[in-house]
PyMOL Python script that loads the backbone (N, CA, C, O; Angstrom):
from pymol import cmd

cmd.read_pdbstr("""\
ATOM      1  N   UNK A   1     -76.371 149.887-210.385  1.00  0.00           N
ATOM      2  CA  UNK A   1     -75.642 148.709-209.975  1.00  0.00           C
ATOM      3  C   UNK A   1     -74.843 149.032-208.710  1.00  0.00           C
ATOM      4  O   UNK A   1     -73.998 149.919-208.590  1.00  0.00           O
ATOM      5  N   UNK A   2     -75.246 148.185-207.815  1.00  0.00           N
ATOM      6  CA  UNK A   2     -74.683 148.153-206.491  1.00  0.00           C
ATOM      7  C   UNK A   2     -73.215 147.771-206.557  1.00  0.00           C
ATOM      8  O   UNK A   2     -72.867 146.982-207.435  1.00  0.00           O
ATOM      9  N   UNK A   3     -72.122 148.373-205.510  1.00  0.00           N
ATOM     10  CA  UNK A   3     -70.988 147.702-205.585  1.00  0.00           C
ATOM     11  C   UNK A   3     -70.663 146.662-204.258  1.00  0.00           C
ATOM     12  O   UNK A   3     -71.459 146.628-203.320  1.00  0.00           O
ATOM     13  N   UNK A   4     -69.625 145.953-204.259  1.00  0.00           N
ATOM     14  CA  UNK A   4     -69.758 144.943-203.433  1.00  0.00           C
ATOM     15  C   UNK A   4     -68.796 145.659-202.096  1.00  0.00           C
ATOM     16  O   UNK A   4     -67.783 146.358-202.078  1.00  0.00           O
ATOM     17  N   UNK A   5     -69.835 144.994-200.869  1.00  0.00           N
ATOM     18  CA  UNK A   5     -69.782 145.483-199.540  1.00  0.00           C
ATOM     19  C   UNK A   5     -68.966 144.601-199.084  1.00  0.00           C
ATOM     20  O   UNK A   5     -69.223 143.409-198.918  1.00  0.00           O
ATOM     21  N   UNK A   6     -67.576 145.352-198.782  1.00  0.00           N
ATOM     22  CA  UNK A   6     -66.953 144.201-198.141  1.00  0.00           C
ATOM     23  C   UNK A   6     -66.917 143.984-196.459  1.00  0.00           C
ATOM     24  O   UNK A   6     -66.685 145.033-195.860  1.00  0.00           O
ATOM     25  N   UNK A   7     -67.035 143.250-195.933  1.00  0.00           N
ATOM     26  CA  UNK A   7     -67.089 143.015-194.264  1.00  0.00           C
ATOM     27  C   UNK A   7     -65.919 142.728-193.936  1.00  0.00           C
ATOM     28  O   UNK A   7     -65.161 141.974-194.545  1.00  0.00           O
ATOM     29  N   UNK A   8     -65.667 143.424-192.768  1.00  0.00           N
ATOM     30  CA  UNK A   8     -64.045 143.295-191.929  1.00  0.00           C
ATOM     31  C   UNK A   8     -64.023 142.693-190.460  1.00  0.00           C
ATOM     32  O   UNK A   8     -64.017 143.508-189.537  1.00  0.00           O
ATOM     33  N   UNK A   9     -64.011 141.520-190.204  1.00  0.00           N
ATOM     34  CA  UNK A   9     -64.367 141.301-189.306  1.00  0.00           C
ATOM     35  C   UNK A   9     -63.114 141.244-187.985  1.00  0.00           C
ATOM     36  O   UNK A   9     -62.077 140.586-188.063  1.00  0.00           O
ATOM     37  N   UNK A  10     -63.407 141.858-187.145  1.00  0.00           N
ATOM     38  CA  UNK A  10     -61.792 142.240-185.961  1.00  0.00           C
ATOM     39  C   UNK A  10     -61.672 141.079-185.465  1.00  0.00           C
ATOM     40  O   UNK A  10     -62.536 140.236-185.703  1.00  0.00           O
ATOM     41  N   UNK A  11     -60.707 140.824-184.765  1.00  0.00           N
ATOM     42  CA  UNK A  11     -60.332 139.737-184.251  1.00  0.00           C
ATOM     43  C   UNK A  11     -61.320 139.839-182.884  1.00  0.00           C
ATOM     44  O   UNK A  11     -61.970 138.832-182.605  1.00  0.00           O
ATOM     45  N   UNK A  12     -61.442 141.000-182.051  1.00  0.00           N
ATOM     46  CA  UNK A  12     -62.749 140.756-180.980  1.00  0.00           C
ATOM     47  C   UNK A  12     -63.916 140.646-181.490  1.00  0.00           C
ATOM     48  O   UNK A  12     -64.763 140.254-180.687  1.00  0.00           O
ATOM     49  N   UNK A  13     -64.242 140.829-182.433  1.00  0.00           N
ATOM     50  CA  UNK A  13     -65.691 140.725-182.899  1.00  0.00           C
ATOM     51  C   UNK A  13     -65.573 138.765-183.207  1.00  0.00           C
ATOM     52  O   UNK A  13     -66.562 138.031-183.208  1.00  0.00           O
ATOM     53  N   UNK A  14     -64.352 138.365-183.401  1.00  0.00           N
ATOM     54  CA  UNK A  14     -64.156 137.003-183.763  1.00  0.00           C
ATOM     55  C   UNK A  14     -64.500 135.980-182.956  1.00  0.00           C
ATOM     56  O   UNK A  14     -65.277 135.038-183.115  1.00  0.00           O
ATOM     57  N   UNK A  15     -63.249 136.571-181.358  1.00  0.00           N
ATOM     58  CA  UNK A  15     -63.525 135.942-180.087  1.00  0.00           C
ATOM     59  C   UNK A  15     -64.798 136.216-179.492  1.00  0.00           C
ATOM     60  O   UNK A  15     -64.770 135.731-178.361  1.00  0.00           O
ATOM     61  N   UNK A  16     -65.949 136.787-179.726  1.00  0.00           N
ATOM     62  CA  UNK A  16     -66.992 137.185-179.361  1.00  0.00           C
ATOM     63  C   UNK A  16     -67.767 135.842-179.967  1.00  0.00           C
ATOM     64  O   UNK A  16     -68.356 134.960-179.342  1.00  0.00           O
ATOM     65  N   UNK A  17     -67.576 135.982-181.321  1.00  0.00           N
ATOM     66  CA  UNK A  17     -68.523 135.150-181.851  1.00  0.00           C
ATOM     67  C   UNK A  17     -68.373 133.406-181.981  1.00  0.00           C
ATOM     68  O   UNK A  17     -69.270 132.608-182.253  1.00  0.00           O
ATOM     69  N   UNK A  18     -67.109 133.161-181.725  1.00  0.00           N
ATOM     70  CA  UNK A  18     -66.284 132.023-181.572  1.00  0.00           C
ATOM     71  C   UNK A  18     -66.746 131.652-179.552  1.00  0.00           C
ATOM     72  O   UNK A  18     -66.325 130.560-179.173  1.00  0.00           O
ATOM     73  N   UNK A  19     -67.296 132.258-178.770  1.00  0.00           N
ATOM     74  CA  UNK A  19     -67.607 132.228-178.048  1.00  0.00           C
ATOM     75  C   UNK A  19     -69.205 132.027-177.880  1.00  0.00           C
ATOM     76  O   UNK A  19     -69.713 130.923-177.686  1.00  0.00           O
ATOM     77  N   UNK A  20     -69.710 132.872-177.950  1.00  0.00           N
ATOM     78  CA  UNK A  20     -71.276 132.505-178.267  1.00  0.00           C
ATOM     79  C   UNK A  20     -71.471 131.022-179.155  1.00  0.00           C
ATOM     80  O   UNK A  20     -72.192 130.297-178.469  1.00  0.00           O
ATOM     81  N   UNK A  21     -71.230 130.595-179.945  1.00  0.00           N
ATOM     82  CA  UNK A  21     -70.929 129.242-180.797  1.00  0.00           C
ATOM     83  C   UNK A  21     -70.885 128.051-179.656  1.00  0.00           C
ATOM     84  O   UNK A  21     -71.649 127.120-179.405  1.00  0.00           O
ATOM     85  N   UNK A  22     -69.812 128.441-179.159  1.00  0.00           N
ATOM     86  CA  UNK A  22     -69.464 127.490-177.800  1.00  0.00           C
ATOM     87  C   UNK A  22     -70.446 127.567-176.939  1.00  0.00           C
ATOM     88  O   UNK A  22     -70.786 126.634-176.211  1.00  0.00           O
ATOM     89  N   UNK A  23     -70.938 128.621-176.964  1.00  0.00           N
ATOM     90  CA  UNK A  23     -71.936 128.450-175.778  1.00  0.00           C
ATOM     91  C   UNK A  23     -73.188 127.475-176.129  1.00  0.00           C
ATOM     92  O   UNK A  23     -73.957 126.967-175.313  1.00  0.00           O
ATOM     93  N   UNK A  24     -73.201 127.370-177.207  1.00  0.00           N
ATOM     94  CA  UNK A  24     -74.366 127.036-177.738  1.00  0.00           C
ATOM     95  C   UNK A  24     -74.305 125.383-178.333  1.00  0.00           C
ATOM     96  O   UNK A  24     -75.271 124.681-178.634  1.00  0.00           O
ATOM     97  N   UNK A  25     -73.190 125.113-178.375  1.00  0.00           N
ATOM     98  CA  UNK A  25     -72.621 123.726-178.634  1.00  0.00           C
ATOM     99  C   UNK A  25     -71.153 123.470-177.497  1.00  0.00           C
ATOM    100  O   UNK A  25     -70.067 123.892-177.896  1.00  0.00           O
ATOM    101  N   UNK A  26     -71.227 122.831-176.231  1.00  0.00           N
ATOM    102  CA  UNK A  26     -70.593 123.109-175.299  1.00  0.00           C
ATOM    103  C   UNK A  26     -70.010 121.451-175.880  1.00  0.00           C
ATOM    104  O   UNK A  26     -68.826 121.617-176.172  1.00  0.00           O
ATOM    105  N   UNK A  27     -70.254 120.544-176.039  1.00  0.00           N
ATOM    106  CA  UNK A  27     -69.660 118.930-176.512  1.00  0.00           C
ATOM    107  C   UNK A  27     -68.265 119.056-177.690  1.00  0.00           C
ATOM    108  O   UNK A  27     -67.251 118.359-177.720  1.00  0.00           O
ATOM    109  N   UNK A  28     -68.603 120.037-178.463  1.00  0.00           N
ATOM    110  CA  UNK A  28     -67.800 120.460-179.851  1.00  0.00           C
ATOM    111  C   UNK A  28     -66.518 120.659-179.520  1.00  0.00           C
ATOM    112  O   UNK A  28     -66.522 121.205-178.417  1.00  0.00           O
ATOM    113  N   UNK A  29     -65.207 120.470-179.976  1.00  0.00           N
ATOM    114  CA  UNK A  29     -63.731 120.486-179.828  1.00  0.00           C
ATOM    115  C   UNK A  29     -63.813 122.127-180.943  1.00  0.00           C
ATOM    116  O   UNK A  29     -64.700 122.551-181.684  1.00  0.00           O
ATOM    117  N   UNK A  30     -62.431 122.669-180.575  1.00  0.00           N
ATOM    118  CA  UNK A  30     -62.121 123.470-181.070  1.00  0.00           C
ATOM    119  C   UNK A  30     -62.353 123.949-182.552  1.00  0.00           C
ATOM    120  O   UNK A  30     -62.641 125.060-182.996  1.00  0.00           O
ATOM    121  N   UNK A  31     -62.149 122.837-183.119  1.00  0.00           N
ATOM    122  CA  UNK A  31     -61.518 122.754-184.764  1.00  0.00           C
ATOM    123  C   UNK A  31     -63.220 122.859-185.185  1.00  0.00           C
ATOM    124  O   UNK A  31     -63.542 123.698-186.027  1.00  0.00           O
ATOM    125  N   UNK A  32     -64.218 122.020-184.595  1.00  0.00           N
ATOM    126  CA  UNK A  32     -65.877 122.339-184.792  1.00  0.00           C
ATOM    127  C   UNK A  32     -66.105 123.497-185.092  1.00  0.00           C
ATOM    128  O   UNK A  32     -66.355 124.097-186.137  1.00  0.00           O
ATOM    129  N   UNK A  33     -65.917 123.912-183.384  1.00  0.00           N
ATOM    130  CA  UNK A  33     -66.579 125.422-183.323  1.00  0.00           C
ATOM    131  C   UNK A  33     -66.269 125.973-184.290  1.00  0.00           C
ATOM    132  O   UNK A  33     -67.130 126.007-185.169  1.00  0.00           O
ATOM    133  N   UNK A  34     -64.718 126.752-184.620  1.00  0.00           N
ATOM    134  CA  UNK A  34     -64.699 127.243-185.531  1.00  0.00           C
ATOM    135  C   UNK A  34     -65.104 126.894-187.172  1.00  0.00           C
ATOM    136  O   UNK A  34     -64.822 127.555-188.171  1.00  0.00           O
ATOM    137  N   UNK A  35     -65.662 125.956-187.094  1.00  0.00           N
ATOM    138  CA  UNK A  35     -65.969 125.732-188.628  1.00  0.00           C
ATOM    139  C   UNK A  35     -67.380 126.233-188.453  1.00  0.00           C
ATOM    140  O   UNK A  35     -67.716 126.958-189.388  1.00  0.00           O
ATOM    141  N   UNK A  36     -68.512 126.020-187.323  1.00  0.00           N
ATOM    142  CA  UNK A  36     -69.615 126.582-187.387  1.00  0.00           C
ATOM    143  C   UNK A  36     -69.322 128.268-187.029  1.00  0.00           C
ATOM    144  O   UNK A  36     -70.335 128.875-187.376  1.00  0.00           O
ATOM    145  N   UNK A  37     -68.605 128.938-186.632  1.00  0.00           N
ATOM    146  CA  UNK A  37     -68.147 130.412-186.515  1.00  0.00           C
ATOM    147  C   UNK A  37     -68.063 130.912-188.042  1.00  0.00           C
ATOM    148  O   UNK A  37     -68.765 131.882-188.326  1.00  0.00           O
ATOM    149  N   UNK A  38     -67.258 130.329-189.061  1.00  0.00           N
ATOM    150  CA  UNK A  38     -67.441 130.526-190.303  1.00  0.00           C
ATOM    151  C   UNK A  38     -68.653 130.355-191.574  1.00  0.00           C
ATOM    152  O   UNK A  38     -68.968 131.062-192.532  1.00  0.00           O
ATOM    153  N   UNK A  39     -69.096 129.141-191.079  1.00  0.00           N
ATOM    154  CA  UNK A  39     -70.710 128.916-191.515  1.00  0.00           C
ATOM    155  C   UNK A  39     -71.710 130.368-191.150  1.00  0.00           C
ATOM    156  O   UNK A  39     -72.449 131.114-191.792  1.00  0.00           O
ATOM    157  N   UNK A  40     -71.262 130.254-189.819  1.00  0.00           N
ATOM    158  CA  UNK A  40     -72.719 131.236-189.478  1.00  0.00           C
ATOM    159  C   UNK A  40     -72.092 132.797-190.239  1.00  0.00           C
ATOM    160  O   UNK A  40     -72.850 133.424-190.979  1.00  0.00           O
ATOM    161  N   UNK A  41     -70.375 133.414-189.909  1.00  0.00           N
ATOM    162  CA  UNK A  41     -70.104 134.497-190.796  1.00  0.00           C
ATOM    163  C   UNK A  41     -70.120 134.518-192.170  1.00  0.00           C
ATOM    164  O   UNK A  41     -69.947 135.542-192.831  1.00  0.00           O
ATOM    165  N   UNK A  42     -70.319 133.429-192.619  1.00  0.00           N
ATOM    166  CA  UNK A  42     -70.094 133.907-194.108  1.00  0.00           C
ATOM    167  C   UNK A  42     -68.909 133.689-195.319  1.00  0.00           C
ATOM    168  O   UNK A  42     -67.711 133.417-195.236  1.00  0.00           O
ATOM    169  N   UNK A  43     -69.535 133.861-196.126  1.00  0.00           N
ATOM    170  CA  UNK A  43     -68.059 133.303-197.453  1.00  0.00           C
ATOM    171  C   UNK A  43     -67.612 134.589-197.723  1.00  0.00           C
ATOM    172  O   UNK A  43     -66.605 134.468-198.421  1.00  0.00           O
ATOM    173  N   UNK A  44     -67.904 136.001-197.478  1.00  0.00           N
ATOM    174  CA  UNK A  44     -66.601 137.077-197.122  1.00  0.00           C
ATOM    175  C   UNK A  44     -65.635 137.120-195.884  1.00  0.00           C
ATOM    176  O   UNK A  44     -64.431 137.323-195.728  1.00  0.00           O
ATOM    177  N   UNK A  45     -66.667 136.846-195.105  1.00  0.00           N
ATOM    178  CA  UNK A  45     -65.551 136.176-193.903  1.00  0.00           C
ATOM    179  C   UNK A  45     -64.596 135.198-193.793  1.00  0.00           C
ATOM    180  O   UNK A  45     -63.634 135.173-193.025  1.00  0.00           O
ATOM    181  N   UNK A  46     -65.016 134.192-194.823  1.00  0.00           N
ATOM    182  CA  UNK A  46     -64.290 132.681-194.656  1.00  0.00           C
ATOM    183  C   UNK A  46     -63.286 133.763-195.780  1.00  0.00           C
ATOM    184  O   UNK A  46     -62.765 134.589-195.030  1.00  0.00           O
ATOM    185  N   UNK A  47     -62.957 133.975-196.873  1.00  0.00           N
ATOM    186  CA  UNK A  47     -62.448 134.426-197.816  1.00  0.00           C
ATOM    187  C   UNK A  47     -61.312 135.296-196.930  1.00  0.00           C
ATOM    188  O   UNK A  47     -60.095 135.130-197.012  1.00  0.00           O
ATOM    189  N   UNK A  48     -62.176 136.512-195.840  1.00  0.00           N
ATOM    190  CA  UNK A  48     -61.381 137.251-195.017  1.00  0.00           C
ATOM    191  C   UNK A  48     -60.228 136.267-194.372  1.00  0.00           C
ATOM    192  O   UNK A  48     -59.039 136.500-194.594  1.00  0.00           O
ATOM    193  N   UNK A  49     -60.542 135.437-193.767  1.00  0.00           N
ATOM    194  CA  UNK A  49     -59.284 134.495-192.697  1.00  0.00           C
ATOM    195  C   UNK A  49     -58.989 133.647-193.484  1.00  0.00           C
ATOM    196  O   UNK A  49     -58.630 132.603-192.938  1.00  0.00           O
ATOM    197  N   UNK A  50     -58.983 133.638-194.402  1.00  0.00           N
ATOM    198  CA  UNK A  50     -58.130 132.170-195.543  1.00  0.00           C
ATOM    199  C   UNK A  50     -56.937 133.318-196.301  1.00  0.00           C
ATOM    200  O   UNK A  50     -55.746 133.011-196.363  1.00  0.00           O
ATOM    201  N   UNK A  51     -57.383 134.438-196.758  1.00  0.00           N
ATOM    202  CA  UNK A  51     -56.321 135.417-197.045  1.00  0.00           C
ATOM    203  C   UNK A  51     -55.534 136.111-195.933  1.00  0.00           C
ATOM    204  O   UNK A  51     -54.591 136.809-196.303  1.00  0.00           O
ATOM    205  N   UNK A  52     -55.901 135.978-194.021  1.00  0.00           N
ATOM    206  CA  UNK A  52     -54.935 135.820-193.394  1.00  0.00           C
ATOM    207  C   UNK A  52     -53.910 134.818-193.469  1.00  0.00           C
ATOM    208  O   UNK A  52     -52.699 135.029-193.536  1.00  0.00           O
ATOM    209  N   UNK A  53     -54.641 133.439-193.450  1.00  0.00           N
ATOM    210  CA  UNK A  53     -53.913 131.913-192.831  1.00  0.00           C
ATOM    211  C   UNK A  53     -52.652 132.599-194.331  1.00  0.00           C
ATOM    212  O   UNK A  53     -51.510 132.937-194.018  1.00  0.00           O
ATOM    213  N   UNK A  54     -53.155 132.692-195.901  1.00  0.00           N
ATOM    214  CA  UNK A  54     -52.321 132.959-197.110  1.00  0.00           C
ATOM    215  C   UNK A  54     -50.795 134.136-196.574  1.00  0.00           C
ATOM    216  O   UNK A  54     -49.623 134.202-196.944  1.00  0.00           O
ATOM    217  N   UNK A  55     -51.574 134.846-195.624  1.00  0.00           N
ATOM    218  CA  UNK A  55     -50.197 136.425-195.739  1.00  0.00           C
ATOM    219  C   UNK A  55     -49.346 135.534-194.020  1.00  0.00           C
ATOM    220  O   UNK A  55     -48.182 135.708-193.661  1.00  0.00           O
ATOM    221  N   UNK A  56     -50.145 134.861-193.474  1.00  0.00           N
ATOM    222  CA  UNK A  56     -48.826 134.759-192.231  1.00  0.00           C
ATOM    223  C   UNK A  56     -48.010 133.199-192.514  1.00  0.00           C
ATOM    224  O   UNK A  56     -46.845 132.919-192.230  1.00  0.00           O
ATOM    225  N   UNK A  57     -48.853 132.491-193.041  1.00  0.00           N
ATOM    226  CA  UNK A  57     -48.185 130.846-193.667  1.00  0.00           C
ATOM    227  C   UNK A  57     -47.366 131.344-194.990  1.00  0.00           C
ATOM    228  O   UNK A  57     -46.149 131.170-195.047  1.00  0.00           O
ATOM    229  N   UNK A  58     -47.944 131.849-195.843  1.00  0.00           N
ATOM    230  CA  UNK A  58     -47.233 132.187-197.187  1.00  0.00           C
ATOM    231  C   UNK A  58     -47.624 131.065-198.196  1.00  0.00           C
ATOM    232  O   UNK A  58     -46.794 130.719-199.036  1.00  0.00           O
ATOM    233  N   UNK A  59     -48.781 130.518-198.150  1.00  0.00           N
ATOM    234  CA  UNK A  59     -48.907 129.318-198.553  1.00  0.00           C
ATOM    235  C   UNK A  59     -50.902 129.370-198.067  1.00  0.00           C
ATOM    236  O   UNK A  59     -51.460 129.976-197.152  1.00  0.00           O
ATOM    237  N   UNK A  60     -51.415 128.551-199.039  1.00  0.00           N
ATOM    238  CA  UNK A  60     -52.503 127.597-198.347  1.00  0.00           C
ATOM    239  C   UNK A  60     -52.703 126.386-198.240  1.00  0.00           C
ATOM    240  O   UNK A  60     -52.589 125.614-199.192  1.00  0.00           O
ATOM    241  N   UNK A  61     -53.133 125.926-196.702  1.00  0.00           N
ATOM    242  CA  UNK A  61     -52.484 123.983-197.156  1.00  0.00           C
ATOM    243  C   UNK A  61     -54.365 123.523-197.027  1.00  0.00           C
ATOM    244  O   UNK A  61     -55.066 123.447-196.018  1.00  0.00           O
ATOM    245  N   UNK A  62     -54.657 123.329-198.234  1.00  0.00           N
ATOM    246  CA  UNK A  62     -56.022 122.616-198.292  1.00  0.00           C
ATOM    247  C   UNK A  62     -56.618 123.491-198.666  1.00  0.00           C
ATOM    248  O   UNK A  62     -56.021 124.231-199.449  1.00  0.00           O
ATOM    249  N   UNK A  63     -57.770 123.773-198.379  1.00  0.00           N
ATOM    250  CA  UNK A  63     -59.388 124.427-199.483  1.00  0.00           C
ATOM    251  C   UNK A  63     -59.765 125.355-198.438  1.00  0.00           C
ATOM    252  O   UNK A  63     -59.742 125.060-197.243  1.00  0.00           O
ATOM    253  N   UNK A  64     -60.306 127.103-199.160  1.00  0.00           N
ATOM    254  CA  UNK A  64     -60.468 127.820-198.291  1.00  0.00           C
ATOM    255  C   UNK A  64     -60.785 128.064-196.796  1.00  0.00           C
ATOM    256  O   UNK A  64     -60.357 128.651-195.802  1.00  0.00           O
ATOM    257  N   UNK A  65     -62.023 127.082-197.326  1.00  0.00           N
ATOM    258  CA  UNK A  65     -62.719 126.710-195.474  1.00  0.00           C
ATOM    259  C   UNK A  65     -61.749 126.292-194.820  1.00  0.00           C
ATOM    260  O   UNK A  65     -61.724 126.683-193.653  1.00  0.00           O
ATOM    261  N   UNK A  66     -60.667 125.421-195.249  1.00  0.00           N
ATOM    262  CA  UNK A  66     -59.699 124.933-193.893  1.00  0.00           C
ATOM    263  C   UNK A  66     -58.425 125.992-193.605  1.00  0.00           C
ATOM    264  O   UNK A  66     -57.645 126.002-192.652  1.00  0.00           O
ATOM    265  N   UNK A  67     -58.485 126.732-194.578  1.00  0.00           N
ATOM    266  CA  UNK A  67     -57.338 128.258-194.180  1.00  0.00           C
ATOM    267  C   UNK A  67     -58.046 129.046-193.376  1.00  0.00           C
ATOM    268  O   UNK A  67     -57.430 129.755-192.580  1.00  0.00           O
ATOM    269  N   UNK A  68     -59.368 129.080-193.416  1.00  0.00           N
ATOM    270  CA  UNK A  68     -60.403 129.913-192.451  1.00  0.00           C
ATOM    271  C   UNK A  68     -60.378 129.542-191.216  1.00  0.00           C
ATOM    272  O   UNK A  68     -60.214 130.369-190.319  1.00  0.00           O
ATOM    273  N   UNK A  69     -60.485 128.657-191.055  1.00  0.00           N
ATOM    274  CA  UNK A  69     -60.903 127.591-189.580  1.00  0.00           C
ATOM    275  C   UNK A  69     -59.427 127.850-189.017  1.00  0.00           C
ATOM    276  O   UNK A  69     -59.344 128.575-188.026  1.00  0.00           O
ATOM    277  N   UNK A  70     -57.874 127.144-189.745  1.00  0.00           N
ATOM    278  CA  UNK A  70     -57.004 127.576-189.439  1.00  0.00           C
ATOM    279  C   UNK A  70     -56.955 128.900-188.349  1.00  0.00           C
ATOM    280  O   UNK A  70     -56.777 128.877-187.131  1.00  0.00           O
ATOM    281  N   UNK A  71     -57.200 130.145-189.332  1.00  0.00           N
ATOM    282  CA  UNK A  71     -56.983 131.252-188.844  1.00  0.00           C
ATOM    283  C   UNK A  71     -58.173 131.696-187.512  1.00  0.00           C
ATOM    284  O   UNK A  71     -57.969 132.535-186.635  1.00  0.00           O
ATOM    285  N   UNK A  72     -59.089 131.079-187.647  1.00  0.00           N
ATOM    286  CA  UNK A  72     -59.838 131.172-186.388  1.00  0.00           C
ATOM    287  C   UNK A  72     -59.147 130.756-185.112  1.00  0.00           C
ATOM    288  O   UNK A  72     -59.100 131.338-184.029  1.00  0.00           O
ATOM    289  N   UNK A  73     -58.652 129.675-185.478  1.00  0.00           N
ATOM    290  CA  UNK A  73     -58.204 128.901-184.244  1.00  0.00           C
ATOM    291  C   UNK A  73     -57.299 129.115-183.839  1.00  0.00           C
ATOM    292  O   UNK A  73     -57.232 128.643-182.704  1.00  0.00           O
ATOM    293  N   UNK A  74     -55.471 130.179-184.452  1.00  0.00           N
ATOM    294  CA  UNK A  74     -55.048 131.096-184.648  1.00  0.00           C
ATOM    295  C   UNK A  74     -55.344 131.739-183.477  1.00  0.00           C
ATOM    296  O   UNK A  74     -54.907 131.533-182.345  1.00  0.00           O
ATOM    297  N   UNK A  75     -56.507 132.920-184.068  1.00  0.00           N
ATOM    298  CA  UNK A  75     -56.913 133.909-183.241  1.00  0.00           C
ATOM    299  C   UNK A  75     -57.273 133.811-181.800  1.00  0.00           C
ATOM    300  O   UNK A  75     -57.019 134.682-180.969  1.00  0.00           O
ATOM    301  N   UNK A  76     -58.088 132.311-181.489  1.00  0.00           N
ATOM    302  CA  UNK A  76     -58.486 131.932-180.074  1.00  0.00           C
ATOM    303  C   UNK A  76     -57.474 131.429-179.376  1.00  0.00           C
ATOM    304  O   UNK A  76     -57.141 131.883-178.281  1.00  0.00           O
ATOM    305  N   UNK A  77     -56.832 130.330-180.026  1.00  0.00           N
ATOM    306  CA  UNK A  77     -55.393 130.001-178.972  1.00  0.00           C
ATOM    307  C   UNK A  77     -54.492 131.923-178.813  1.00  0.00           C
ATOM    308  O   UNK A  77     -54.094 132.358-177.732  1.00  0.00           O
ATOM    309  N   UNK A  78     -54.440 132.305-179.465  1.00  0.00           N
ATOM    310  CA  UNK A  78     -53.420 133.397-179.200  1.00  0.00           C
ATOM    311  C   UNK A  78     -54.066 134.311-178.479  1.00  0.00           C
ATOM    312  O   UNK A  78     -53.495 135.309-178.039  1.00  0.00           O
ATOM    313  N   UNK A  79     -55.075 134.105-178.327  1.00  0.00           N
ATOM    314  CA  UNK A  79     -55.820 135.319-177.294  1.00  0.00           C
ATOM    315  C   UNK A  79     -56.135 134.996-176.009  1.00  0.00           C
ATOM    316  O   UNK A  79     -56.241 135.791-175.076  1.00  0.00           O
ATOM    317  N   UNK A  80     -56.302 133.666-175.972  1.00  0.00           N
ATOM    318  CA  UNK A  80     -56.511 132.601-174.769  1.00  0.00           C
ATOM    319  C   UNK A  80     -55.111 132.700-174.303  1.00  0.00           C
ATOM    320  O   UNK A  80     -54.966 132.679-173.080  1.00  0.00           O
ATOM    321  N   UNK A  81     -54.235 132.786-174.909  1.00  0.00           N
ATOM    322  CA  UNK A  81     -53.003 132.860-173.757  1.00  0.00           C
ATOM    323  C   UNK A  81     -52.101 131.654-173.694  1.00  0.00           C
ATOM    324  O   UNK A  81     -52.034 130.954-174.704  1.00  0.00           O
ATOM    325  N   UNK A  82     -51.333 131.298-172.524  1.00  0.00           N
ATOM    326  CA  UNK A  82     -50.874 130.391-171.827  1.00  0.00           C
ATOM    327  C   UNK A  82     -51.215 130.093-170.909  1.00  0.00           C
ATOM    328  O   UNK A  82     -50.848 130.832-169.995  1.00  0.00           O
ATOM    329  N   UNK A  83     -51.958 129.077-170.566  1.00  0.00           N
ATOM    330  CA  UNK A  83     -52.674 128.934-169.265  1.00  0.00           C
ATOM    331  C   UNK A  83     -51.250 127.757-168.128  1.00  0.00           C
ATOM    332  O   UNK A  83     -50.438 126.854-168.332  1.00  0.00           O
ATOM    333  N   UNK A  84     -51.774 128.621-166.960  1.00  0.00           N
ATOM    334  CA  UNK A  84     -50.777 127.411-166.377  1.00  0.00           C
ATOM    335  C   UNK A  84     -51.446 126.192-165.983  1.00  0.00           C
ATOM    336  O   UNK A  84     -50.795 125.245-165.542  1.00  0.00           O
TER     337      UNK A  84
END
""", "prot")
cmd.dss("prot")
cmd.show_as("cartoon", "prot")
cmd.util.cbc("prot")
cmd.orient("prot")
């Protein structure tokens, strides 16, 4: 009996893939993309950034997928910066 493999996904491996997404659906608003970024990673991944959105909110407001997406979008505004 196999044990379970857990995946860690970095926050550049995130903006990488939250990027490619976009590239590939350029019409899509933010809050999209990242919901297809989580589709295509996975329900250890979605699980991974819904137990972020849980440790920095202290709280989850709605159903995993939307603590996931949350924390995606999180990660891209805060890496994207402040643009002037």
């Amino acid at each position: 009996m196999m044990g379970a493999v857990e995946v860690a996904v970095t926050d550049e491996e995130l903006i990488v893939a939250f990027a490619l997404v976009r590239l590939d659906n350029p019409g899509l608003d933010l809050e999209e993309i990242a919901a297809l970024v989580i589709r295509r990673l996975g329900d250890e991944a979605m699980l991974q950034f819904a137990s972020h959105t849980l440790a920095v909110r202290d709280e989850l407001r709605g159903t995993l997928f939307a603590a996931a997406v949350d924390h995606v979008l999180r990660v891209v505004l805060t890496m994207r910066g402040e643009r002037d």
